[in-house]
PDBQT receptor file of N, H, CA, C and O in Angstrom, charges set to zero:
ATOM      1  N   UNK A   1       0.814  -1.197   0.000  1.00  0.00    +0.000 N 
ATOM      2  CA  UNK A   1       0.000   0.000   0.000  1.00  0.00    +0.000 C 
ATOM      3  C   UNK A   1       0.858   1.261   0.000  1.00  0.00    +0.000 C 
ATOM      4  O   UNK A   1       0.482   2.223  -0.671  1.00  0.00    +0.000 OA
ATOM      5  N   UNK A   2       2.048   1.322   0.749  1.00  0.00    +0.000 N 
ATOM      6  H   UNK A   2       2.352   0.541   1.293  1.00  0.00    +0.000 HD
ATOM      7  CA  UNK A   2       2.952   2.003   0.927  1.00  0.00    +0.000 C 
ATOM      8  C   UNK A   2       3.349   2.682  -0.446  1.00  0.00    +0.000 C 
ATOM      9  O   UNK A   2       3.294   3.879  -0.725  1.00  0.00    +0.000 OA
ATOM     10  N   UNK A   3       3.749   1.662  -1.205  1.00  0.00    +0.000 N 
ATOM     11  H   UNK A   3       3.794   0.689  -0.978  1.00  0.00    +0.000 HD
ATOM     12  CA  UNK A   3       4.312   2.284  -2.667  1.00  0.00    +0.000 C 
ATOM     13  C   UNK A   3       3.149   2.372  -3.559  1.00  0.00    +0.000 C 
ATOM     14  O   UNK A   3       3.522   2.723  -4.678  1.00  0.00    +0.000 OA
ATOM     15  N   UNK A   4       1.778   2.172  -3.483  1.00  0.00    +0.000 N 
ATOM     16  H   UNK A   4       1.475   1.887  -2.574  1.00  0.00    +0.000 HD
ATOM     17  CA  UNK A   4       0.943   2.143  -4.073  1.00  0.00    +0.000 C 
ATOM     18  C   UNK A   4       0.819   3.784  -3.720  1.00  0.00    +0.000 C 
ATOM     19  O   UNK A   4       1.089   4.615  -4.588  1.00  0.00    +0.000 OA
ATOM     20  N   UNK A   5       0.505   4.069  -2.744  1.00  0.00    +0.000 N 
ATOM     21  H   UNK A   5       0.286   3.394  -2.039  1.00  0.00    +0.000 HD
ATOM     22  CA  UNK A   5       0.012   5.672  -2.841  1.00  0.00    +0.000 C 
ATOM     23  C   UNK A   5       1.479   6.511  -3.313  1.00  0.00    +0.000 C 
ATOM     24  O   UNK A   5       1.562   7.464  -4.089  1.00  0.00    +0.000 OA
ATOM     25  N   UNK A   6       2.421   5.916  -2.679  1.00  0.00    +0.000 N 
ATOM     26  H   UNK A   6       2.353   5.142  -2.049  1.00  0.00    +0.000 HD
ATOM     27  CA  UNK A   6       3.954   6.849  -3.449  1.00  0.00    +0.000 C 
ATOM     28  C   UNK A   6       3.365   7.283  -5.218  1.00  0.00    +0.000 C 
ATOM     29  O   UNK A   6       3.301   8.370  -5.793  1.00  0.00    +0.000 OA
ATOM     30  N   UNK A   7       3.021   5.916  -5.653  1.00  0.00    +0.000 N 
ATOM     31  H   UNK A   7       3.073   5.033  -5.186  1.00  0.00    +0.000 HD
ATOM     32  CA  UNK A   7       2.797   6.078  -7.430  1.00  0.00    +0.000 C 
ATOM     33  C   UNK A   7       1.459   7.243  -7.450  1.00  0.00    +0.000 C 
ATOM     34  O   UNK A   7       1.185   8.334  -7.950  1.00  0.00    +0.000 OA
ATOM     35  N   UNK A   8       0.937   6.334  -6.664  1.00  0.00    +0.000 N 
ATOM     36  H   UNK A   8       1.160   5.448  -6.258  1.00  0.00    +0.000 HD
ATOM     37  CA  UNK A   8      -0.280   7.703  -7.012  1.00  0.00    +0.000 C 
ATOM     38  C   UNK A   8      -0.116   9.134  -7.251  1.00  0.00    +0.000 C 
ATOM     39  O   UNK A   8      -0.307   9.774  -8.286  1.00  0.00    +0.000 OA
ATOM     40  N   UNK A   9       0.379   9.616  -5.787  1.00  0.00    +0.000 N 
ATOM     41  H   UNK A   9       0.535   9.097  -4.946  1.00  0.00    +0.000 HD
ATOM     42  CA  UNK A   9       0.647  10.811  -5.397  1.00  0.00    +0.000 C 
ATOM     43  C   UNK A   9       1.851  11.446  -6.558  1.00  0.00    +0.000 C 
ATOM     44  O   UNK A   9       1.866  12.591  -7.009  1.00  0.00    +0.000 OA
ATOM     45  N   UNK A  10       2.625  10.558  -6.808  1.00  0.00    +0.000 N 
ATOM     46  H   UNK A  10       2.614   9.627  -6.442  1.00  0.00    +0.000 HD
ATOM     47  CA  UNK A  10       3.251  11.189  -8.035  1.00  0.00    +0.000 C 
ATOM     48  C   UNK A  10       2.704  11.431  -9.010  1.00  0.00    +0.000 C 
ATOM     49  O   UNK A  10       2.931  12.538  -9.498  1.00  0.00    +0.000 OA
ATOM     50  N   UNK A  11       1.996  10.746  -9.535  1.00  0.00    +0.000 N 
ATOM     51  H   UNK A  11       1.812   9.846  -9.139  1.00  0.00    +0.000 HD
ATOM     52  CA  UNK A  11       1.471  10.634 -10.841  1.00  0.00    +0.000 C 
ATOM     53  C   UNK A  11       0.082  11.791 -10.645  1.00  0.00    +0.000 C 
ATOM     54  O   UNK A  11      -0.399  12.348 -11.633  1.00  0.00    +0.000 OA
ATOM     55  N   UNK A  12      -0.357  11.992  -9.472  1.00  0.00    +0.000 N 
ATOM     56  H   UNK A  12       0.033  11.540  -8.670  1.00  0.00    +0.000 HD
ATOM     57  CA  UNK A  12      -1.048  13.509  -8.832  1.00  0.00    +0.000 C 
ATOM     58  C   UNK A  12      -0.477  14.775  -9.401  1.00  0.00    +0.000 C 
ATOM     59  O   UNK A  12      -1.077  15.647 -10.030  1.00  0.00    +0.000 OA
ATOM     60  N   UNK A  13       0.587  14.729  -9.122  1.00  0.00    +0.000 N 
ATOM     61  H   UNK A  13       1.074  14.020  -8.612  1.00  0.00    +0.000 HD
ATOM     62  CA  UNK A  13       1.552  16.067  -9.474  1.00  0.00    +0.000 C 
ATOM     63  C   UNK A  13       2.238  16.041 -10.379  1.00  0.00    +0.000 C 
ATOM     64  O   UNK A  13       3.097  16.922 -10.404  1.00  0.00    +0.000 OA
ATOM     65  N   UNK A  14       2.200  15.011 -11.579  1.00  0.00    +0.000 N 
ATOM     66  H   UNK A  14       1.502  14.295 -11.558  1.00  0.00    +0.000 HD
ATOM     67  CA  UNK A  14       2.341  15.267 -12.865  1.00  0.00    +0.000 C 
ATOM     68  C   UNK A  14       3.606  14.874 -13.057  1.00  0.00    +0.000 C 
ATOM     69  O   UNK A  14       4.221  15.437 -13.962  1.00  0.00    +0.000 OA
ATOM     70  N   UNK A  15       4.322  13.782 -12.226  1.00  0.00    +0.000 N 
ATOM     71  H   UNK A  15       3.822  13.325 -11.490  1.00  0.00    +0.000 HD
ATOM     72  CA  UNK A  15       5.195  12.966 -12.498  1.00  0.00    +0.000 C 
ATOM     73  C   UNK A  15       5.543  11.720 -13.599  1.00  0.00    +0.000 C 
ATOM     74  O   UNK A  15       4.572  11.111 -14.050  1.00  0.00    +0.000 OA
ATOM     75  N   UNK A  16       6.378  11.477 -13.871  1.00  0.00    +0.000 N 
ATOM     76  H   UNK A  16       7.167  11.972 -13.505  1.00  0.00    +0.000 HD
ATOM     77  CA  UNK A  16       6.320   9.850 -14.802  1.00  0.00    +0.000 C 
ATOM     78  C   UNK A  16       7.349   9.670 -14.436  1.00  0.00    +0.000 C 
ATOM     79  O   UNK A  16       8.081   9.247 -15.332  1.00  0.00    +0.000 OA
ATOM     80  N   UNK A  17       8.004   9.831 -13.123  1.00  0.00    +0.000 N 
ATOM     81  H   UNK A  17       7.410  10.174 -12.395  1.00  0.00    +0.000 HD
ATOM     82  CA  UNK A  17       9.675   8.905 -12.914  1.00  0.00    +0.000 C 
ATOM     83  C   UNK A  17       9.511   8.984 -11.054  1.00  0.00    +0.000 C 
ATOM     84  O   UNK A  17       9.006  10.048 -10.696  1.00  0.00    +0.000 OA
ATOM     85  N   UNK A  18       9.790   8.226 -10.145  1.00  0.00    +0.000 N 
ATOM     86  H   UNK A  18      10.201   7.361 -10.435  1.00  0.00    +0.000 HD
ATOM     87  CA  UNK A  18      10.356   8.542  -8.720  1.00  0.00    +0.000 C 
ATOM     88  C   UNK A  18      11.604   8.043  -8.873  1.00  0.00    +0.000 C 
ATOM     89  O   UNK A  18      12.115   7.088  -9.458  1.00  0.00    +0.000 OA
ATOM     90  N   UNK A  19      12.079   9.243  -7.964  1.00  0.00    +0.000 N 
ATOM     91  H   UNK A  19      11.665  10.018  -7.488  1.00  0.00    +0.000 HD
ATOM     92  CA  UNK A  19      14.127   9.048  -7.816  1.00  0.00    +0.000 C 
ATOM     93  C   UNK A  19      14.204   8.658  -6.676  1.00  0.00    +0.000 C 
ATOM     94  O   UNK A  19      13.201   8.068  -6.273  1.00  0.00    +0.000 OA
ATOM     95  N   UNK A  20      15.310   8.800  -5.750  1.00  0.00    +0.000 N 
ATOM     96  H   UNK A  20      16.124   9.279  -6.077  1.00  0.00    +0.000 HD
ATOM     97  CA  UNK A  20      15.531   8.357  -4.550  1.00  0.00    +0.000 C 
ATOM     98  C   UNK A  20      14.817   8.176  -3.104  1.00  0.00    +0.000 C 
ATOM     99  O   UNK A  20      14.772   8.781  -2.033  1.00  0.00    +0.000 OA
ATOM    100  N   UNK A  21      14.098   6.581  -3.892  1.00  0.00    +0.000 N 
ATOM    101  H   UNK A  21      14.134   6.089  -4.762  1.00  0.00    +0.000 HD
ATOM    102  CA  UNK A  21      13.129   6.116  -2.762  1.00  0.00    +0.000 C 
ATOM    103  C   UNK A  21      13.923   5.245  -1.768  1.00  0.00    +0.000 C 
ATOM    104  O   UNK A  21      14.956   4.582  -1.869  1.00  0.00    +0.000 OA
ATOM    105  N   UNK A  22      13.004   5.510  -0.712  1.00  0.00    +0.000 N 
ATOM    106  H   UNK A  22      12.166   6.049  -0.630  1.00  0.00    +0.000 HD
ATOM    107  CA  UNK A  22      13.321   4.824   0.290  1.00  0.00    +0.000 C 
ATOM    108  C   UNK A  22      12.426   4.278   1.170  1.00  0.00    +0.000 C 
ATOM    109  O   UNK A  22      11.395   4.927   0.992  1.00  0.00    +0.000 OA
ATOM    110  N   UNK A  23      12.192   3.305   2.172  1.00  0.00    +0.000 N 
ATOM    111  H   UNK A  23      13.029   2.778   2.317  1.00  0.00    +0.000 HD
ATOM    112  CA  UNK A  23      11.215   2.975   3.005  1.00  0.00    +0.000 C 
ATOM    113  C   UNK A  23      11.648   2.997   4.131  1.00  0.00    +0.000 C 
ATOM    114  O   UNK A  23      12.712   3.506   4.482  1.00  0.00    +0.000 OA
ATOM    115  N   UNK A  24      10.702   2.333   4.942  1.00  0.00    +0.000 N 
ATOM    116  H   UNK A  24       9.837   1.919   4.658  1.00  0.00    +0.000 HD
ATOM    117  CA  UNK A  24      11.069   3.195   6.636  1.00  0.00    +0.000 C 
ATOM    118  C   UNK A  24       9.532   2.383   7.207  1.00  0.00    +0.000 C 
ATOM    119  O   UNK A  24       8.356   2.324   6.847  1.00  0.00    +0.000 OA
ATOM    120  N   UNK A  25      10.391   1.843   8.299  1.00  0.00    +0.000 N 
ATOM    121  H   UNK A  25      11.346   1.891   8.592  1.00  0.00    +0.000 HD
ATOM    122  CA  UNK A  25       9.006   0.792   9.132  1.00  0.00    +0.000 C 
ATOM    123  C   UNK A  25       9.221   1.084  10.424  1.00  0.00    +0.000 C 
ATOM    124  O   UNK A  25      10.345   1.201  10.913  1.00  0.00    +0.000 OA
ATOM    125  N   UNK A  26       7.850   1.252  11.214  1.00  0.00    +0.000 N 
ATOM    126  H   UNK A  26       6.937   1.156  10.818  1.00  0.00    +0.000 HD
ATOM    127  CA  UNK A  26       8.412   1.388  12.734  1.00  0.00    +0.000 C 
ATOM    128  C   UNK A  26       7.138   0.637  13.108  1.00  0.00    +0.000 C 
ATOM    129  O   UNK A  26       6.171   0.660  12.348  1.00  0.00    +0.000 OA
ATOM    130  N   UNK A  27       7.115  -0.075  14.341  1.00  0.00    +0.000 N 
ATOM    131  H   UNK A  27       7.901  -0.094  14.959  1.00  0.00    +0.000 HD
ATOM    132  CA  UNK A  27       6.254  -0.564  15.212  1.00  0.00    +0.000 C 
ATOM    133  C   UNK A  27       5.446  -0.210  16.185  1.00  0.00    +0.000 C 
ATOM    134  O   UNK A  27       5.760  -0.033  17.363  1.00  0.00    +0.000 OA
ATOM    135  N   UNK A  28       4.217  -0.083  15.617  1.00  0.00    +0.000 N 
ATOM    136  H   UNK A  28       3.962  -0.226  14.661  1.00  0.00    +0.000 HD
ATOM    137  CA  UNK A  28       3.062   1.085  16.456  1.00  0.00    +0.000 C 
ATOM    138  C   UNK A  28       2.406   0.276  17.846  1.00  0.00    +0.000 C 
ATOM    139  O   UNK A  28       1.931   0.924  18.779  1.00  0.00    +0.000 OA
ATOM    140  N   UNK A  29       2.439  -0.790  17.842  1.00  0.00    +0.000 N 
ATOM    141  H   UNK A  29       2.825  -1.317  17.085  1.00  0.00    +0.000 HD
ATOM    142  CA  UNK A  29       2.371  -1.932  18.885  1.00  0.00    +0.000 C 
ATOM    143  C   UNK A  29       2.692  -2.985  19.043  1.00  0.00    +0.000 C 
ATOM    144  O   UNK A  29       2.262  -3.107  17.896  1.00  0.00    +0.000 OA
ATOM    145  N   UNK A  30       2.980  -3.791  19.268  1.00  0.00    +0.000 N 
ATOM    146  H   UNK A  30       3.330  -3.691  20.200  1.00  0.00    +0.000 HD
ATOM    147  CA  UNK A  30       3.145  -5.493  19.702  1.00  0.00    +0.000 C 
ATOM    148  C   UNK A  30       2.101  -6.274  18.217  1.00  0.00    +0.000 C 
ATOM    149  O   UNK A  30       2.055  -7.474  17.946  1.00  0.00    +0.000 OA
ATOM    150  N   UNK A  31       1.636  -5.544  17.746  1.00  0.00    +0.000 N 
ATOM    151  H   UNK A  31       1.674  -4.570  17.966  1.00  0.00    +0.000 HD
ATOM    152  CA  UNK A  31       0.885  -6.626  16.642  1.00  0.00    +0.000 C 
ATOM    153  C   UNK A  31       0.813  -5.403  15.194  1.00  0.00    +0.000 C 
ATOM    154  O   UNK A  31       0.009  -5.746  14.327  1.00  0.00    +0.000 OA
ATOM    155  N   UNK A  32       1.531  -4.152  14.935  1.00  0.00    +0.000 N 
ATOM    156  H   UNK A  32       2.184  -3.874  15.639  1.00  0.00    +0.000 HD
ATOM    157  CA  UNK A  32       1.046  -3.482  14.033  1.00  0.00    +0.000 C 
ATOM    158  C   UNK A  32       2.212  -2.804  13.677  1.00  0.00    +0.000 C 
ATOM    159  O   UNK A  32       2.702  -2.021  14.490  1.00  0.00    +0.000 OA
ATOM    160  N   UNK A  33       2.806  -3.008  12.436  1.00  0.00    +0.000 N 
ATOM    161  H   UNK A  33       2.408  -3.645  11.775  1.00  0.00    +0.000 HD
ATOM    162  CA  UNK A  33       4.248  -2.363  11.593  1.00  0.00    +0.000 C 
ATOM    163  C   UNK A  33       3.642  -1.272  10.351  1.00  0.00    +0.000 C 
ATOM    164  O   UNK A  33       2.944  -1.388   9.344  1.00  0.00    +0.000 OA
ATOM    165  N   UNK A  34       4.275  -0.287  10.991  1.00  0.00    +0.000 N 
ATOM    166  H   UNK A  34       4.843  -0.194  11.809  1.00  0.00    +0.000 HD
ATOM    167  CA  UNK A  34       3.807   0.969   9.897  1.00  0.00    +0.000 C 
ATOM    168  C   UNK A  34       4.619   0.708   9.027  1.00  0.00    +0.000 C 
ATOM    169  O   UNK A  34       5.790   0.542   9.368  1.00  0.00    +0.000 OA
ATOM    170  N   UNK A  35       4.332   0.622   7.968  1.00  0.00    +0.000 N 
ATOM    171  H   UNK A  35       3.381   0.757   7.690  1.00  0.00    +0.000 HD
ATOM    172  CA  UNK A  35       5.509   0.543   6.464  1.00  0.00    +0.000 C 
ATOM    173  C   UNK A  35       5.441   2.347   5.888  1.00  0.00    +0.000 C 
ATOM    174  O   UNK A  35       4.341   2.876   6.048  1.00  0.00    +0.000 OA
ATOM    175  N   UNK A  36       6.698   3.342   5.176  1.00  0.00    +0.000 N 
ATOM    176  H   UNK A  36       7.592   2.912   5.046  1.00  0.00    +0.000 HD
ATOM    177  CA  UNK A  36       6.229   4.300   4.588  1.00  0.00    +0.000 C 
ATOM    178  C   UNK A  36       7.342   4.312   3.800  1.00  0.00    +0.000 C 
ATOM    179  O   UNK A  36       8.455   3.902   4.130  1.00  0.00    +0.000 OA
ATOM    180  N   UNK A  37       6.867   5.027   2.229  1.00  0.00    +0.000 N 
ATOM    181  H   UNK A  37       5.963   5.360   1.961  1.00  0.00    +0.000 HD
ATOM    182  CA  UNK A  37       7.623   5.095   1.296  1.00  0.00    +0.000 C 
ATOM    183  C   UNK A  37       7.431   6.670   0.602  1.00  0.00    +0.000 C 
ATOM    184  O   UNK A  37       6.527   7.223  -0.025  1.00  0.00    +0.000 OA
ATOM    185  N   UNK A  38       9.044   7.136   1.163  1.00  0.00    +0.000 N 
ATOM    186  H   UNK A  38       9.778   6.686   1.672  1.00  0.00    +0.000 HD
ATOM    187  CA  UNK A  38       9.573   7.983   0.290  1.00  0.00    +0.000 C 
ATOM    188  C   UNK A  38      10.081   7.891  -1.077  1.00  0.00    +0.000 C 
ATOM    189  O   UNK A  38      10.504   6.848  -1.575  1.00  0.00    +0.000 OA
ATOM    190  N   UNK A  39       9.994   9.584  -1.954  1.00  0.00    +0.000 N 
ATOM    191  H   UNK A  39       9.650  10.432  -1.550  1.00  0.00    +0.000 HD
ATOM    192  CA  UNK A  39      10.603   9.378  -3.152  1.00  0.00    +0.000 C 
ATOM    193  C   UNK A  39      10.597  10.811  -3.403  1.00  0.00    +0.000 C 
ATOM    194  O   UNK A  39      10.251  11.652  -2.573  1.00  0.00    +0.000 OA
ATOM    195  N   UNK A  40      11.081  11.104  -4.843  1.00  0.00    +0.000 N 
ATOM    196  H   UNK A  40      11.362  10.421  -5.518  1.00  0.00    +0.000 HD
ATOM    197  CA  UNK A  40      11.231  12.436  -5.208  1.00  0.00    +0.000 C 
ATOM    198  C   UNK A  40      10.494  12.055  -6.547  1.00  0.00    +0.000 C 
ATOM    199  O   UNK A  40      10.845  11.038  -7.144  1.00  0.00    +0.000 OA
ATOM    200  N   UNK A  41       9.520  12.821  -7.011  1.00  0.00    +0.000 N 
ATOM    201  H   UNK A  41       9.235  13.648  -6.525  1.00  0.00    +0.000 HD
ATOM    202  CA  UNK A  41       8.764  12.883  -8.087  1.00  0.00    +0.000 C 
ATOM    203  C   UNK A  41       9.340  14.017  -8.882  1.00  0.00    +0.000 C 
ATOM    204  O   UNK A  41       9.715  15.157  -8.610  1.00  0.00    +0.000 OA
ATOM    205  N   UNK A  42       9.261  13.179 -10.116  1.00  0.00    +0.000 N 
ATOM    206  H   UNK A  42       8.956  12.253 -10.337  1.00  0.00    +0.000 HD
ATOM    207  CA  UNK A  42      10.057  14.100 -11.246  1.00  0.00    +0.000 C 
ATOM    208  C   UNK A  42       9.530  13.941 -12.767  1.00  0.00    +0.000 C 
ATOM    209  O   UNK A  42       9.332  12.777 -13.115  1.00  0.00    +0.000 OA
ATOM    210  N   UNK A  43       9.378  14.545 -13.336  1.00  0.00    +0.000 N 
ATOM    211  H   UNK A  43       9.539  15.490 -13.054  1.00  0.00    +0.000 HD
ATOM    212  CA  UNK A  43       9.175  14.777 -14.968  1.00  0.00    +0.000 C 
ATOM    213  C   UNK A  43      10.787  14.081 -15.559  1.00  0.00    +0.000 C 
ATOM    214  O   UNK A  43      11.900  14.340 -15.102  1.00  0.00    +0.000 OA
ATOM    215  N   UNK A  44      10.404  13.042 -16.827  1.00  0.00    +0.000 N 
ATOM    216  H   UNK A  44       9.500  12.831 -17.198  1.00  0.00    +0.000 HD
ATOM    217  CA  UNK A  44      11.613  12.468 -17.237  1.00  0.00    +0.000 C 
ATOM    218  C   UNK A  44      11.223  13.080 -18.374  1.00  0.00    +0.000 C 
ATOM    219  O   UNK A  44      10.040  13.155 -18.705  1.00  0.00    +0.000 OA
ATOM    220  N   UNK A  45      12.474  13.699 -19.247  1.00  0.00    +0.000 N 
ATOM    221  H   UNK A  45      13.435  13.638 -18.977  1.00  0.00    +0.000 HD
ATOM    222  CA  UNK A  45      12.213  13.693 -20.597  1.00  0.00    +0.000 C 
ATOM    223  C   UNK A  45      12.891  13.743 -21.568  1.00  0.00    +0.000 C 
ATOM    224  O   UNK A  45      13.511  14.806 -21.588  1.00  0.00    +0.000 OA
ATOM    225  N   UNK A  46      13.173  12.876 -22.728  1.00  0.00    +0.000 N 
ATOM    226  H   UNK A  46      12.669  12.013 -22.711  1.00  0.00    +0.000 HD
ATOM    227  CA  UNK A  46      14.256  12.910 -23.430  1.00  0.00    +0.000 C 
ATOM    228  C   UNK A  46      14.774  14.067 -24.005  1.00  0.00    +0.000 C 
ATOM    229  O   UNK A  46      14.080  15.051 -24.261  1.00  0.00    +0.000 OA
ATOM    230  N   UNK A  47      16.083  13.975 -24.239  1.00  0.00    +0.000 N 
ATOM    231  H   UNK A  47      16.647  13.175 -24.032  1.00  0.00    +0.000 HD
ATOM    232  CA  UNK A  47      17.139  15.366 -24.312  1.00  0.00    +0.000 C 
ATOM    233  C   UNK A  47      17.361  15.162 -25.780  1.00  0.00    +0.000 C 
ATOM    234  O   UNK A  47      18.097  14.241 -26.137  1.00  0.00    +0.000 OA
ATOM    235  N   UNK A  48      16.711  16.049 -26.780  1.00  0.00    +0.000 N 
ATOM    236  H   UNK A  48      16.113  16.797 -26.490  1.00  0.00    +0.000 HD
ATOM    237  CA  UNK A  48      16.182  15.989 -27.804  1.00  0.00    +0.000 C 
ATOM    238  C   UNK A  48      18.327  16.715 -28.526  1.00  0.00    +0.000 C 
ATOM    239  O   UNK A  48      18.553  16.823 -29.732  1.00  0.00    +0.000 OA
ATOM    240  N   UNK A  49      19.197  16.976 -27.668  1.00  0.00    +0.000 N 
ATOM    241  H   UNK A  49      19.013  16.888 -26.689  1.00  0.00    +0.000 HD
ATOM    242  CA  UNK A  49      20.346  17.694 -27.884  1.00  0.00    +0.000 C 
ATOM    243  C   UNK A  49      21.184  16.543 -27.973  1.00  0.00    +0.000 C 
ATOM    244  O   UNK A  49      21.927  16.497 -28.953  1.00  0.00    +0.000 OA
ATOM    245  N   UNK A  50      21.218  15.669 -27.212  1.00  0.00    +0.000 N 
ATOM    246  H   UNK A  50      20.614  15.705 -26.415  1.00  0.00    +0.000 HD
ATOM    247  CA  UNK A  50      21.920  14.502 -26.809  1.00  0.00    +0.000 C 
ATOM    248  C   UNK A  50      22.436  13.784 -28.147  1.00  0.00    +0.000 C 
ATOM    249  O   UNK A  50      21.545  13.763 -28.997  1.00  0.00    +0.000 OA
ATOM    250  N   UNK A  51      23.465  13.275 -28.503  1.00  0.00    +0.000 N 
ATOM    251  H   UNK A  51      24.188  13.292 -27.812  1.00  0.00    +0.000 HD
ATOM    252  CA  UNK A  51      24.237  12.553 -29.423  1.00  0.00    +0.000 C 
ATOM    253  C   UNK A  51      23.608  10.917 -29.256  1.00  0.00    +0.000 C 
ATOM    254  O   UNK A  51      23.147  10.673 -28.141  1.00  0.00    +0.000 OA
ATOM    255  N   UNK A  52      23.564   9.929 -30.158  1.00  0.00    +0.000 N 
ATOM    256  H   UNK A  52      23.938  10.127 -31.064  1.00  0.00    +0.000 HD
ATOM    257  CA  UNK A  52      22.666   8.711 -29.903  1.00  0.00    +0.000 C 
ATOM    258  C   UNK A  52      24.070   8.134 -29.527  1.00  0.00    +0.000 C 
ATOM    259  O   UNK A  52      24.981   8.506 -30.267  1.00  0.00    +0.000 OA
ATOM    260  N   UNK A  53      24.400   7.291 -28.507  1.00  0.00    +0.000 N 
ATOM    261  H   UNK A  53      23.660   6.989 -27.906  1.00  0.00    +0.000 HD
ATOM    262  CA  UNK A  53      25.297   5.933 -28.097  1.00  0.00    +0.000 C 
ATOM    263  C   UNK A  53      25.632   5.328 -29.319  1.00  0.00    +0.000 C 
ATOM    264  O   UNK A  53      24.746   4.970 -30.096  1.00  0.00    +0.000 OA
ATOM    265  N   UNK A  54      26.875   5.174 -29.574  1.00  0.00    +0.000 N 
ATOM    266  H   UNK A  54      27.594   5.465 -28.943  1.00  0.00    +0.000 HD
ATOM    267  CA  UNK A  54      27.369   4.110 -31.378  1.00  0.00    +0.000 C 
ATOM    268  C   UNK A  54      28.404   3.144 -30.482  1.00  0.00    +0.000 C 
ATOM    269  O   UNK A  54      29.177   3.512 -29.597  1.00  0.00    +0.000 OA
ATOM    270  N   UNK A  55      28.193   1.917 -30.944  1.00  0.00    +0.000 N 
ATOM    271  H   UNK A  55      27.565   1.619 -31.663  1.00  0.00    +0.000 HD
ATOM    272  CA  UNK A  55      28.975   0.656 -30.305  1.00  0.00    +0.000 C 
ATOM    273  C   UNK A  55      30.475   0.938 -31.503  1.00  0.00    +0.000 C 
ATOM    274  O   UNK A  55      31.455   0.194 -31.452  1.00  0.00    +0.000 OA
TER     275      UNK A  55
């Protein structure tokens, strides 16, 4: 669920890439683990300047 709303919420604010995610769990009682997922939402877009890769 954790990374399910991460995608969402990006894709909210007009994202199509997350960069440096991370997660993070802590224990709210004896029977209940919070899971949460960070990221940085970003616009990807090809660099129309860029030279193509030649083997």
């Amino acid at each position: 669920q954790a990374l399910d709303r991460l995608v969402q919420n990006a894709t909210l604010m007009g994202a199509n890439a997350i960069i440096s995610m991370r997660f993070d769990s802590s224990e709210m009682a004896s029977y209940m683990t919070e899971i949460v997922a960070y990221g940085t939402a970003v616009v990807v877009e090809p660099d129309a300047s860029a030279k193509p890769v030649t083997e």
